[in-house]
C-alpha positions as CSV (number, residue, x, y, z in Angstrom):
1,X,0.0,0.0,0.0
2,X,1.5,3.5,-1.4
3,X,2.1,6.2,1.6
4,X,1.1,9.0,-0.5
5,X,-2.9,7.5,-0.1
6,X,-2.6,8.5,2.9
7,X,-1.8,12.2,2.5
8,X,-4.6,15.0,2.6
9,X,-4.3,19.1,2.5
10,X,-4.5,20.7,5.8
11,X,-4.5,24.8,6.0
12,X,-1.7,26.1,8.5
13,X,-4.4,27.9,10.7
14,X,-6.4,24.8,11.3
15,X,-3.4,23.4,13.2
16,X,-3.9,23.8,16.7
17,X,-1.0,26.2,18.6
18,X,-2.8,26.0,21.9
19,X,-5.6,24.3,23.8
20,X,-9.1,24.9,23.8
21,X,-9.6,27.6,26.0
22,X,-10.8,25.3,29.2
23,X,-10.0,21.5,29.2
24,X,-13.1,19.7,28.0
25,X,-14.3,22.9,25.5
26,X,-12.9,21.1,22.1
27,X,-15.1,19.6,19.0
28,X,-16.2,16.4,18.7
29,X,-16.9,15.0,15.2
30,X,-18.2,11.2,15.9
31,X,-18.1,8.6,12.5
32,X,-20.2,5.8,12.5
33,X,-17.9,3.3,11.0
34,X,-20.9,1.0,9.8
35,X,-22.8,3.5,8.0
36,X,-20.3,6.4,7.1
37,X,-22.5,8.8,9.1
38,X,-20.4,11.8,10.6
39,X,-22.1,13.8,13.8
40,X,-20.6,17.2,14.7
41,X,-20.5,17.7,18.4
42,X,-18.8,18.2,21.4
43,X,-16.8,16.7,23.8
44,X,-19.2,17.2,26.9
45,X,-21.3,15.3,24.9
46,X,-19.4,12.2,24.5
47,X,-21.8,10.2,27.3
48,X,-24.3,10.6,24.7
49,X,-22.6,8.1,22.2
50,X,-21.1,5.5,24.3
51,X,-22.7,2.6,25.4
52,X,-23.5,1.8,28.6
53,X,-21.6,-0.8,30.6
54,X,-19.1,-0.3,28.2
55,X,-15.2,-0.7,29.0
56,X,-13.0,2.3,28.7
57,X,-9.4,2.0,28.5
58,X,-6.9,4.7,28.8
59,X,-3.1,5.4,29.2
60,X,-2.2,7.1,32.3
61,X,1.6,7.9,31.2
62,X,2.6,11.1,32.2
63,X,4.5,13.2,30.1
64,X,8.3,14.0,31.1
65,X,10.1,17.4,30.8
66,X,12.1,15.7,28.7
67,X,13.4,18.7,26.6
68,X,16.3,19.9,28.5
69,X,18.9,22.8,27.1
70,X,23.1,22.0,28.3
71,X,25.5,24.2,27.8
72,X,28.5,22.4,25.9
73,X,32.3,22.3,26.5
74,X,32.4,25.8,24.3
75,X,29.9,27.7,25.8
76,X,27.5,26.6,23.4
77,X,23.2,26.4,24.3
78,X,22.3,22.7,22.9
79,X,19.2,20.9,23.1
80,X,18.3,17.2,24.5
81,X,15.5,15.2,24.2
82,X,15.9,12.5,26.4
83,X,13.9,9.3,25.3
84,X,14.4,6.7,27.3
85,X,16.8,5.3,30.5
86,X,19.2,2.6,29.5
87,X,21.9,1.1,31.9
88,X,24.7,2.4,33.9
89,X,23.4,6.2,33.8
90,X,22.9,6.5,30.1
91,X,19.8,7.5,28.2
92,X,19.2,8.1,25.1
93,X,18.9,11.7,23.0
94,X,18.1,13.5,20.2
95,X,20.1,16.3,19.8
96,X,20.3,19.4,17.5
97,X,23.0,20.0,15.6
98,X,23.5,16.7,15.8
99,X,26.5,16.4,13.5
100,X,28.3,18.9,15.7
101,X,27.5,17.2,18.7
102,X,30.1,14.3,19.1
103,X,31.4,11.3,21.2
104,X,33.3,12.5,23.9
105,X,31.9,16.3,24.3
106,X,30.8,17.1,28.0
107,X,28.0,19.0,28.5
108,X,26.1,20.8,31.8
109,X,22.7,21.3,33.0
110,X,21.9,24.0,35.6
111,X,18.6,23.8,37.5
112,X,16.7,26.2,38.3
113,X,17.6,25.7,41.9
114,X,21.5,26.1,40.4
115,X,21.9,22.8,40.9
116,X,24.6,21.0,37.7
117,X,24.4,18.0,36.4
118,X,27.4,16.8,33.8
119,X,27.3,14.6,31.3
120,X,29.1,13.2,28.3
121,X,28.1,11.8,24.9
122,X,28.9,8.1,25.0
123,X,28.1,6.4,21.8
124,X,25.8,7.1,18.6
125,X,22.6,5.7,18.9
126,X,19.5,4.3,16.7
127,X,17.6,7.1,17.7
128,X,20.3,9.7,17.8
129,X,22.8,9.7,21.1
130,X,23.6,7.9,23.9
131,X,24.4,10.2,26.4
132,X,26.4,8.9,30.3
133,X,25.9,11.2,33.1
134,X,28.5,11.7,35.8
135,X,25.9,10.8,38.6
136,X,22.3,8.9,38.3
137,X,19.3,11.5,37.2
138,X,15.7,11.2,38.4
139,X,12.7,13.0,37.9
140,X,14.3,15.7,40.0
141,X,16.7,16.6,37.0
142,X,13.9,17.0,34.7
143,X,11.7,19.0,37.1
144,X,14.9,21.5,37.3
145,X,16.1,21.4,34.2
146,X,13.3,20.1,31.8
147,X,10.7,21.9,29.3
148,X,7.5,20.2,28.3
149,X,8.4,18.4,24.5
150,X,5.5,20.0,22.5
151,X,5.6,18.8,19.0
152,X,7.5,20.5,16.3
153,X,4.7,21.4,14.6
154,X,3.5,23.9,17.9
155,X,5.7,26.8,16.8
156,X,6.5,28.6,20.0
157,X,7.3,27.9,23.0
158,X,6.0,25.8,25.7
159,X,4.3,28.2,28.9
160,X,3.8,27.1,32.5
161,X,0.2,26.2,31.3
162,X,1.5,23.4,29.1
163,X,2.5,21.5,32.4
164,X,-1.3,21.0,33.4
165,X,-2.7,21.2,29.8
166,X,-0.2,18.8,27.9
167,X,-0.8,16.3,30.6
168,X,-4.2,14.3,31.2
169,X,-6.0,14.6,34.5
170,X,-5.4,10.9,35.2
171,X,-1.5,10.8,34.1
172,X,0.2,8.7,36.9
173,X,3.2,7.1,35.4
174,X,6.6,9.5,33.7
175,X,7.9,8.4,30.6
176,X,6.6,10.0,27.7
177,X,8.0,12.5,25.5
178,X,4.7,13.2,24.0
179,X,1.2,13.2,25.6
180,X,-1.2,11.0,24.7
181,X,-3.3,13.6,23.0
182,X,-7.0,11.7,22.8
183,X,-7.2,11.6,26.7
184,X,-6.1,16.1,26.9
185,X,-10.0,16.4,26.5
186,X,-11.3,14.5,29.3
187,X,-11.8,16.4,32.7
188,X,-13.1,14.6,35.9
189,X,-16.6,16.0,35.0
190,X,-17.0,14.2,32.1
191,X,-15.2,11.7,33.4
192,X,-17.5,10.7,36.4
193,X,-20.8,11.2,34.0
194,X,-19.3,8.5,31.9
195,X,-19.0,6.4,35.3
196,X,-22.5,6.7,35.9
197,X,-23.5,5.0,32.7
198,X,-22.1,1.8,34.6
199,X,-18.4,2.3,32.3
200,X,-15.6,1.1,33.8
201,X,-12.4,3.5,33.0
202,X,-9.2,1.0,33.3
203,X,-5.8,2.1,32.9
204,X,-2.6,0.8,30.6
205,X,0.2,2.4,30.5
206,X,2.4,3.1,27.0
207,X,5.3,5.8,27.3
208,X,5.2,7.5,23.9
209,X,8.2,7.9,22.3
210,X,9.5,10.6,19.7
211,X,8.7,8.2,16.5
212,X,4.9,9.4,17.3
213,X,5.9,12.6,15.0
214,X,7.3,11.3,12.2
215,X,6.1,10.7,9.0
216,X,6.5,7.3,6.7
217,X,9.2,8.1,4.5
218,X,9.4,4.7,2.5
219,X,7.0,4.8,-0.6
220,X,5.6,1.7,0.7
221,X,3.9,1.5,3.9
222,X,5.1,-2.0,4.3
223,X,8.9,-1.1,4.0
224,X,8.1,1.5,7.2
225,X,9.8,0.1,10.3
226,X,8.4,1.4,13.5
227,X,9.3,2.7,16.6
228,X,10.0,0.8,19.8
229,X,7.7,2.0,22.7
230,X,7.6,0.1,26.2
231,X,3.9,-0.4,27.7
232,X,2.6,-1.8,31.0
233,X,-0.7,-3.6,31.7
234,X,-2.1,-3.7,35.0
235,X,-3.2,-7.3,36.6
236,X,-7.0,-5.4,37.4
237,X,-6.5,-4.0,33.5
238,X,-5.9,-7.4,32.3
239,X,-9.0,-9.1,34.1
240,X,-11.5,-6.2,33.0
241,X,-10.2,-6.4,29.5
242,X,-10.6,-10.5,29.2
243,X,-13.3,-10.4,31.0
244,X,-15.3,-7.9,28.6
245,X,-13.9,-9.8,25.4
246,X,-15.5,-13.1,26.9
247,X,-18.6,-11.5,27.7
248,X,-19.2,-9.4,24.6
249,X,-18.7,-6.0,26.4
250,X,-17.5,-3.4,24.3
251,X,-13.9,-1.7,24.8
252,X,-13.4,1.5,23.8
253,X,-9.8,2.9,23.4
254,X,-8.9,6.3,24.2
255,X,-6.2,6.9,21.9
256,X,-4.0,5.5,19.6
257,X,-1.5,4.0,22.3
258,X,-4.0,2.4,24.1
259,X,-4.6,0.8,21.3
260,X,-1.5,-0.2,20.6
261,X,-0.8,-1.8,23.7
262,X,-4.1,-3.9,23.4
263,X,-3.4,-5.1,20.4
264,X,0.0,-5.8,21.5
265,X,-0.7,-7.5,24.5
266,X,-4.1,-9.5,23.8
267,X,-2.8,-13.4,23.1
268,X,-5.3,-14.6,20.9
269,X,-4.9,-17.9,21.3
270,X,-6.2,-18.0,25.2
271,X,-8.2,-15.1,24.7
272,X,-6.7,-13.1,27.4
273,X,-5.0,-9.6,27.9
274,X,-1.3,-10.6,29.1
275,X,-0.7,-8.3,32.2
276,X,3.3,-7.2,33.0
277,X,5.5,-5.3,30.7
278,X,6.2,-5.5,27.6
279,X,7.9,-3.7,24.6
280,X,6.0,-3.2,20.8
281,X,6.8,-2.1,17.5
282,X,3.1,-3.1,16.1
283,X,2.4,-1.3,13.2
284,X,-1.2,-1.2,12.6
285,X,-1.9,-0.9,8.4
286,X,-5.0,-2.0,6.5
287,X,-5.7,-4.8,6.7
288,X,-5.5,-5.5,10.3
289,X,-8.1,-7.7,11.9
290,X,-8.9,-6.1,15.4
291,X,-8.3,-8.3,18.7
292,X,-9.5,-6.0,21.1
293,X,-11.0,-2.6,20.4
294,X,-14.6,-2.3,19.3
295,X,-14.5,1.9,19.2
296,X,-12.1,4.5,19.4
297,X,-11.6,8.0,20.5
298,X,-8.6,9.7,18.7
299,X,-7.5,13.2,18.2
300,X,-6.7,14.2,14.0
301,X,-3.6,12.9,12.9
302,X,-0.7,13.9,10.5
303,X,-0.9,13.3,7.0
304,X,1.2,9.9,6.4
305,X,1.6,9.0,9.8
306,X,1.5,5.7,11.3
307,X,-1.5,6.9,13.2
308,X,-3.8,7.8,10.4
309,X,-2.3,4.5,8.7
310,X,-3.8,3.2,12.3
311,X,-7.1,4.9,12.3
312,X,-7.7,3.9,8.6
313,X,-7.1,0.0,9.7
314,X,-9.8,0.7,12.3
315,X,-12.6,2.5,10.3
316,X,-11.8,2.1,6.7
317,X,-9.2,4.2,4.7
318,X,-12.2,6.1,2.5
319,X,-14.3,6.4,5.7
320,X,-11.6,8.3,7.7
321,X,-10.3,10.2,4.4
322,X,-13.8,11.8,4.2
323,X,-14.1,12.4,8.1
324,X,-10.3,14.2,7.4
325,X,-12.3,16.6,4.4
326,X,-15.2,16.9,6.5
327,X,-13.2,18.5,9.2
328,X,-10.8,20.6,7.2
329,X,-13.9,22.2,5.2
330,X,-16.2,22.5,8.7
331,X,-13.0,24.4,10.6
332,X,-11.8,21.5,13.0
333,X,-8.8,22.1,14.8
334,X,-5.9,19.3,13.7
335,X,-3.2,17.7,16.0
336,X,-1.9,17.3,19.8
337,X,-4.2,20.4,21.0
338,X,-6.7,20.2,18.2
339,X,-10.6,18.5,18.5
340,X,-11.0,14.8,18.5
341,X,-13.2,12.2,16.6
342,X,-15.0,9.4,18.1
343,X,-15.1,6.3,16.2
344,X,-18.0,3.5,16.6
């Protein structure tokens, strides 16, 4: 299948710069994956198409301050993204200038507190740098020296109100380096009145990694080879989800990790969601036979991305391409802080 099917014209101003003005204001534009039918709405009024004693499943990873700015051996301002803890006090980085930025160089953070950290590039890595730091880092590091990653396609830079707003309300678990955007639009309001039609909300946990923003660059979408992210499912997660596949309950996914990590996890053969840890590079393309997820909600995705590749797989490739020119033409906002769609 050719990447280019999956590309579409988007007008700069519809992408989405910052969020709706209060959590839980964005559009909703719901598709009927049956029928076609496409219902603009609202995200207060998502109760109004779920069904009751339904299971929700979300991802509770919390987004890290992963963007972090060192000052090199030269005096020079250089910026990290740190992806993901490795052994011995290495992690792994994206840097800019990357070229420039070599094995052996010695870098330092300062804190706000003035605290230093000091660290060294080790070794190239697959997804950029392996970087060695003189002493172990925690969270503290990141709180001190650490900027919320927005996406490169947010062209400004992040505020303090991107520490409550790029995070969901029920983010528990650091690790990601992008939030898992389909879950920014829920508050506990809408939340709870979701609980009351007898839906259980369950958690999994996948860390997003940086490979969420870029685009399929082979021609063929089967010569793409995907990003590794690491994902947790709960033992209660595990039950729930089992349990509602045996009896016929319907899971809905909030978001395209959550996905992900059910379709990773589910062993088909016993019929059960594996609980533990685990590590995926599933890449979801037409056509994909769905273990686990009966409906999804999703934000609106970047042309020739894995994700719209993903969505497609769910609700049809011609389906989704005419939700994507429905909400271009009707003003939708596109992307991390953009309005969301509800598949059923």
């Amino acid at each position: 299948m050719k990447t280019k099917e999956f590309s579409f014209d988007l007008p700069e101003h519809l992408i989405a710069q910052f969020p709706a003005d209060k959590r839980g204001e964005s559009r909703l534009l719901v598709l009927d994956r049956t029928s076609g039918t496409l219902t603009d709405s609202t995200i207060s009024h998502l109760p109004d198409f779920l069904i009751p004693g339904a299971l929700m499943v979300v991802n509770d990873s919390k987004v890290r301050k992963a963007r972090v700015y060192g000052e090199s051996e030269t005096g020079g301002k250089v910026e990290f993204l740190f992806l993901n803890e490795l052994e011995d006090r290495r992690w792994s980085a994206m840097v800019t200038k990357s070229k420039k930025q070599r094995v052996g160089k010695h870098y330092r953070f300062t804190g706000k507190d003035g605290t230093t950290w000091t660290a060294t590039i080790d070794a190239e890595h697959e997804d950029g740098k392996l970087v060695w730091f003189d002493e172990p880092v925690d969270e503290r590091f990141f709180e001190e020296c650490g900027h919320m990653p927005l996406p490169p396609y947010i062209k400004r830079t992040d505020t303090v109100a991107d520490e409550s707003r790029y995070q969901t309300v029920y983010a528990d678990k650091s690790g990601s380096v992008a939030a898992p955007t389909a879950g920014l639009h829920f508050t506990e309001d809408i939340l709870g009145r979701i609980a009351s039609l007898g839906i259980t909300i369950t958690p999994v946990t996948l860390h997003v990694g940086a490979g969420t923003f870029l685009p399929v660059r082979s021609a063929q979408l089967e010569d793409h080879h995907m990003h590794l992210e690491h994902y947790e499912v709960p033992p209660q997660s595990a039950s729930l989800v089992t349990e509602a596949k045996r009896s016929g309950r319907p899971v809905i996914a909030v978001g395209t990790t959550s996905v992900r990590t059910l379709e990773s996890a589910f062993d088909e053969a016993s019929g059960t969601l594996v609980p533990g840890r685990g590590s995926t590079r599933l890449f979801i393309l037409p056509p994909y036979r769905f273990k686990v997820v009966d409906h999804l909600m999703t934000n609106f995705h970047t042309p020739e991305s894995t994700l719209l590749v993903l969505v497609s797989a769910f609700a049809g490739k011609e389906r989704i391409m005419e939700a994507y020119r429905h909400a271009v033409s009707h003003g939708y906002r596109f992307f991390s802080y953009g309005d969301a769609m509800f598949i059923r």
